[in-house]
BAFI-3210 file (N, C-alpha, C; in Angstrom, 3 decimals, decimal comma, padded with zeros to 6 digits):
// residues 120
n [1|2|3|4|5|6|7|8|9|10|11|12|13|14|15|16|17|18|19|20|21|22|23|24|25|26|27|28|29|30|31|32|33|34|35|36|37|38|39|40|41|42|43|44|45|46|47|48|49|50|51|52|53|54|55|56|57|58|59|60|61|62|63|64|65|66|67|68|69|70|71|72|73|74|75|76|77|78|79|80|81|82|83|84|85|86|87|88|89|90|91|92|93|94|95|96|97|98|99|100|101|102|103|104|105|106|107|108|109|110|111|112|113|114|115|116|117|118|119|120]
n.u [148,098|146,327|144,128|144,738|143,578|140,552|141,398|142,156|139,817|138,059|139,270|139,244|136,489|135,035|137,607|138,679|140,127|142,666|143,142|143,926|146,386|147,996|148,932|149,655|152,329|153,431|154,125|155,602|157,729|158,574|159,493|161,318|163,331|164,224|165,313|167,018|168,920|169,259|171,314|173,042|176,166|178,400|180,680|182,278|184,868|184,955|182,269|179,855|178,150|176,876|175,889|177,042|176,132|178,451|181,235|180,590|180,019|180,522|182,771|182,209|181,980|180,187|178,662|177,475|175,149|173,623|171,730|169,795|168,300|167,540|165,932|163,630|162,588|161,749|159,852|157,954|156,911|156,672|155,604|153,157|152,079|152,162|151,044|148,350|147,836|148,109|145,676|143,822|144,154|144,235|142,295|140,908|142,027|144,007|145,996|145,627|147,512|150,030|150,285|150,727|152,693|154,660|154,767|155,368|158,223|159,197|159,356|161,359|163,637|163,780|164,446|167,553|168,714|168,985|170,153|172,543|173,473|173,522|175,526|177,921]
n.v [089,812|091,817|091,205|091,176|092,869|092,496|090,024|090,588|091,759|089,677|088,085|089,273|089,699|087,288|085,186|085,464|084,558|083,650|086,143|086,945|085,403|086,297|088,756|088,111|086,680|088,846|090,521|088,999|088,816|091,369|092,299|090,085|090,825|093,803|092,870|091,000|093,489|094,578|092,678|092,177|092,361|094,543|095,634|093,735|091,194|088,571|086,607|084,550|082,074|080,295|076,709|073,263|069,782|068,402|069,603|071,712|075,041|077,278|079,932|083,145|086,640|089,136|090,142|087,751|087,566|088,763|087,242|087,082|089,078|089,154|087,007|087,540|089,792|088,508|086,305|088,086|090,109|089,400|086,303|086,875|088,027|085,950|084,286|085,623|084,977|081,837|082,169|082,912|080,796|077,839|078,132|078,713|076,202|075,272|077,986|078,881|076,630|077,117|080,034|078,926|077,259|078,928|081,057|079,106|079,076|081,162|081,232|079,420|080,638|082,662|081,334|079,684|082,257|083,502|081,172|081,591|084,099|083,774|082,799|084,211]
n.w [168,905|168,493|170,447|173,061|175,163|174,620|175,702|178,521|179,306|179,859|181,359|183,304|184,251|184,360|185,200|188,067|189,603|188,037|187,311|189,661|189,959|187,972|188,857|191,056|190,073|188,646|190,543|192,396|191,065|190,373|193,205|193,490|191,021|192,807|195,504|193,711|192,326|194,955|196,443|194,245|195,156|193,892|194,781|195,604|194,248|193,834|194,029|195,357|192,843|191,763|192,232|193,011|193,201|193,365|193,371|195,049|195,809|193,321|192,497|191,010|188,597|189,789|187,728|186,594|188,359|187,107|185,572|187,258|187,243|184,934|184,764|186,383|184,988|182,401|183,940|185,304|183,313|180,400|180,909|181,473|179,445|177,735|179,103|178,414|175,869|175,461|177,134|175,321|172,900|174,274|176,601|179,702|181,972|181,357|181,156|183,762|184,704|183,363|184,721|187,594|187,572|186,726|188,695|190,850|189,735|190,255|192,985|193,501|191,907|194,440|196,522|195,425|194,857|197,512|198,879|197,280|198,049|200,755|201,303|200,273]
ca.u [148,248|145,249|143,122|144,792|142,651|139,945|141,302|142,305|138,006|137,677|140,005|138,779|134,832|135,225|138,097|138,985|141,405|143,257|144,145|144,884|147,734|148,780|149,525|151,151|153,638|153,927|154,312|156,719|159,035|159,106|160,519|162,631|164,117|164,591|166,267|168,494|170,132|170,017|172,118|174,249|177,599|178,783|182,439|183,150|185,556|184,073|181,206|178,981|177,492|176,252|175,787|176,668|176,236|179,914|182,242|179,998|179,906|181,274|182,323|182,596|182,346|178,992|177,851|176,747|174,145|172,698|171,102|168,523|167,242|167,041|164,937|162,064|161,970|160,741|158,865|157,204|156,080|156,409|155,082|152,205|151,814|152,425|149,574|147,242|147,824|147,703|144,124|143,029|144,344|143,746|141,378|141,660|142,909|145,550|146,585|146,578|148,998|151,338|150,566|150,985|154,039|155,652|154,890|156,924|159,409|159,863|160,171|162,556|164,933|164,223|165,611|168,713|169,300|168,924|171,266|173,706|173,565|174,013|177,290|178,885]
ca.v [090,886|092,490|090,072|090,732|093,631|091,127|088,783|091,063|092,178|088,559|087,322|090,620|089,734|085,889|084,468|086,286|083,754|083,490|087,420|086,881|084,456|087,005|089,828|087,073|086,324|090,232|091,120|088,110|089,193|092,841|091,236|089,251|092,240|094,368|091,344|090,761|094,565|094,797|091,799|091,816|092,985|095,009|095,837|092,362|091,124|087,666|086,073|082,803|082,139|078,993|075,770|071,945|068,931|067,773|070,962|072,745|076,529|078,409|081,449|084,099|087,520|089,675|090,383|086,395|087,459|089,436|086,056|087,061|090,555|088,836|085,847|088,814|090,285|087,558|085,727|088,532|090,393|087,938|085,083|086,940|088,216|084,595|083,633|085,520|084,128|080,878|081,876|082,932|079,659|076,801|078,545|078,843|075,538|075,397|079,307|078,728|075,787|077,698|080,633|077,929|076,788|080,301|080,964|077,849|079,541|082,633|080,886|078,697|081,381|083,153|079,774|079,647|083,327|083,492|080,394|082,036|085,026|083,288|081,901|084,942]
ca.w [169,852|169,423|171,421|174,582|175,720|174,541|176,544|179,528|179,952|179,834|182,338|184,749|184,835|184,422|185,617|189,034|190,234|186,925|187,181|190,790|189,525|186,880|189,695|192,698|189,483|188,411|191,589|192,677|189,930|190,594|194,228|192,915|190,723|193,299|195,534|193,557|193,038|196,843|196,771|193,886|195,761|192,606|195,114|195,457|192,842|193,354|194,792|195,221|191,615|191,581|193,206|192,433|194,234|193,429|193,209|195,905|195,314|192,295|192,756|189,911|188,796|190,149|186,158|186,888|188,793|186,519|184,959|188,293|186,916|183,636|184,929|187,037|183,871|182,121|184,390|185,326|182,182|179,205|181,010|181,445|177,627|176,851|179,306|177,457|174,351|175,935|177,385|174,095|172,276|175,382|177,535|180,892|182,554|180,717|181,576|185,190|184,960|183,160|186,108|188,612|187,200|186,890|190,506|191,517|188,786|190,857|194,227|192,651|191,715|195,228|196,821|194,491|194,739|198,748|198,990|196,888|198,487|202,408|201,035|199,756]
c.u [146,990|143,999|143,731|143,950|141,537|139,927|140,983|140,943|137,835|137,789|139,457|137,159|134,800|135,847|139,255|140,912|142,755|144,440|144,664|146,579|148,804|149,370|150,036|152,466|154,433|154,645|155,602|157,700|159,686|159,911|161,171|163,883|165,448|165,465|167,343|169,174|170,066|171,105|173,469|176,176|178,743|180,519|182,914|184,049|185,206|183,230|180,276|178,049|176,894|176,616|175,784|177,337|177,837|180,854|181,451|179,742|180,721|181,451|183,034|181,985|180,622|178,524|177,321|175,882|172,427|171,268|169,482|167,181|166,801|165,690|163,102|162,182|160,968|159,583|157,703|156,304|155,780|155,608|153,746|151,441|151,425|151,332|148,228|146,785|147,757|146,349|143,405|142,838|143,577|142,709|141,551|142,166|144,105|146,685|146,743|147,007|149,801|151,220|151,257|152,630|154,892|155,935|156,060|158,295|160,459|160,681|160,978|163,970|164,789|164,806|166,758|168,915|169,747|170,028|172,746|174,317|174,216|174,988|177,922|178,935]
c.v [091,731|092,096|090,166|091,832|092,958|090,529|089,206|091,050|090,603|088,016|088,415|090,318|088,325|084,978|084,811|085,006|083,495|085,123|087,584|086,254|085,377|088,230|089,438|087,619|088,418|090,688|090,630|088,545|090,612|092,286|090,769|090,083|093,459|094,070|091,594|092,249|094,378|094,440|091,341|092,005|093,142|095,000|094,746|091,909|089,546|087,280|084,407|082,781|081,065|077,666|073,880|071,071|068,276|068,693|071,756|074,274|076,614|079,818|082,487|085,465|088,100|090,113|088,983|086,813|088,225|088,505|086,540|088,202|090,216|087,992|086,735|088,536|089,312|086,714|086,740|089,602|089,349|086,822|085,468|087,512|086,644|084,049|083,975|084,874|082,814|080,703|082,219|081,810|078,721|077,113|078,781|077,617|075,900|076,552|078,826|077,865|076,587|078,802|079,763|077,671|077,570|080,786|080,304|078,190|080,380|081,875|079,790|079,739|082,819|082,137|080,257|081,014|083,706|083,000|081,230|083,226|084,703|083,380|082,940|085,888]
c.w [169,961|169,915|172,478|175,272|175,633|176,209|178,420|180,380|180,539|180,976|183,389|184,942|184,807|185,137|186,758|189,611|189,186|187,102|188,802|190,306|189,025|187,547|190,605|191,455|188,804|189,579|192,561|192,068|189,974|192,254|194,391|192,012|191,322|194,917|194,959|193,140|194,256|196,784|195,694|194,342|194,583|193,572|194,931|194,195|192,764|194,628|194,129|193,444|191,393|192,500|192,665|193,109|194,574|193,858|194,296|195,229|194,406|192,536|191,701|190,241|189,353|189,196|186,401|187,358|188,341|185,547|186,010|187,855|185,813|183,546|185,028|185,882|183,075|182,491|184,605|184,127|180,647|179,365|181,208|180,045|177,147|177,640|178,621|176,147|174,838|176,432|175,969|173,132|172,731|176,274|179,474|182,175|182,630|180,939|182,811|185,652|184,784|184,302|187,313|188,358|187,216|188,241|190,786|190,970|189,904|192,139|194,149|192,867|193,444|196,504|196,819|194,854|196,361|199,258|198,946|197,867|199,969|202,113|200,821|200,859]
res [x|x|x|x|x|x|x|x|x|x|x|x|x|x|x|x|x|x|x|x|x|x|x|x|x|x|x|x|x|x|x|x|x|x|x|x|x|x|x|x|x|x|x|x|x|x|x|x|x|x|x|x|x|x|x|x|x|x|x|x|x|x|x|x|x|x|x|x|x|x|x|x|x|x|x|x|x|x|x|x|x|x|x|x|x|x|x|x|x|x|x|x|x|x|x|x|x|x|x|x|x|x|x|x|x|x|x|x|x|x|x|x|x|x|x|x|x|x|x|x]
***
């Protein structure tokens, strides 16, 4: 931990496109956050919760959707803690896969959450 200020200078005069990555996915996630309250529909007593190719929709209680505020959270601060330590370890390929990959994370779960949301 205390190599990420370290790392932070590093990634800010070096590797410009790297901390671009690290503020799309901050920034995606705070979005995604505030998404899903809009959309949880706390009155409802149930709603769309999930999705599968056989059984079609599920539909349960609106604490399910709280899996969405849980996801932001993580993707967007942790995964970027955990990228530093990944640029300090691997260097920086290797960091902006895992950015790359988190990205696709987010708009993943704003997909899936969108979906859900049409349906209910």
């Amino acid at each position: 931990m205390k190599y990420l200020a370290e790392d932070i200078k590093k990634i800010y005069l070096h590797e410009r496109f790297m901390l671009v990555l690290m503020i799309i996915n901050l920034l995606g996630s705070i979005i995604l956050f505030i998404y899903t309250i809009l959309h949880l529909h706390a009155e409802s007593a149930i709603v769309k919760v999930g999705y599968g190719d056989i059984g079609g929709y599920r539909s349960g209680s609106w604490t399910d959707m709280l899996t969405f505020l849980i996801l932001a959270v993580i993707l967007g601060i942790f995964h970027n803690i955990i990228a530093l330590r990944i640029y300090h370890k691997r260097g920086a390929g290797m960091t902006k896969f895992f950015l790359l990959t988190t990205s696709l994370l987010i708009i993943g779960a704003f997909i899936v959450l969108a979906r859900l949301t049409g349906e209910g």
